[in-house]
N, C-alpha and C positions, 0 to 999 in steps of 0.2 A: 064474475071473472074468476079461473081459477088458479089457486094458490100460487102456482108455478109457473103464472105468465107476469106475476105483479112483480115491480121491479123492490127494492129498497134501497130507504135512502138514506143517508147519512147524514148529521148534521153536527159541526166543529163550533165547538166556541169559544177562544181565548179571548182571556180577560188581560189586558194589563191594567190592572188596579194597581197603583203606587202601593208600595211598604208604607207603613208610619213612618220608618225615621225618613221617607223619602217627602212625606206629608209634614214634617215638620211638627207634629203634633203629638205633646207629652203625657196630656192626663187633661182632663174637666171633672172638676167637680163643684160640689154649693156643700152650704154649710147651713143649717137652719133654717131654709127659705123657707118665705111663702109669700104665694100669690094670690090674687082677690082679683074679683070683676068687683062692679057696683053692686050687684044682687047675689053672689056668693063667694064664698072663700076656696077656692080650688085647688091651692097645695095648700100644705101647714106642715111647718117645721120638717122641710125635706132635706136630709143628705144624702149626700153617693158622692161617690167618685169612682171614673173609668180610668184607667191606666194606658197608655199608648200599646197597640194590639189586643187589647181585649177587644170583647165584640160584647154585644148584652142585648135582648129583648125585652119591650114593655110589653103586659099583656094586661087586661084588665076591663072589667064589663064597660060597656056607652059610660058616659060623663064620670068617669071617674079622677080625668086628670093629666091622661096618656098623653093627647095632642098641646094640652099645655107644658106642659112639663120640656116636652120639644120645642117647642115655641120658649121657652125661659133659656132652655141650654143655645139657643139659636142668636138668643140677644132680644128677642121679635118681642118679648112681653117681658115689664120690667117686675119684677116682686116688690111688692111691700114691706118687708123683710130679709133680712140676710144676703 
């Protein structure tokens, strides 16, 4: 088909993604945590804290701790510490 019979298309995407202060939501943080399964220790001694409008990425090889660490800030897995 040639060049100048192909039409183009356009595509729009608005987000209304709420503000923080619309989300209500100030800051998470931990303080020394750590977390364990039965057969390993998966955090140890972790802090952060995010502040309301930041954004942040975890990045980090297979089992290092990523998916837990979301699962901890979520509620979903308790620590064993802190």
């Amino acid at each position: 088909m040639p060049m100048d019979s192909m039409t183009q298309s356009t595509l729009y995407i608005r987000s209304n993604r709420p503000s923080p202060d619309q989300l209500n939501w100030r800051s998470s943080r931990f303080s020394k945590v750590t977390v364990a399964y039965p057969e390993t220790v998966a955090l140890r001694n972790i802090t952060y804290e995010i502040k309301s409008g930041e954004f942040i990425g975890i990045i980090g090889p297979n089992g290092s701790g990523k998916t837990t660490l979301l699962k901890t800030i979520l509620g979903l897995v308790k620590p064993v510490e802190g």
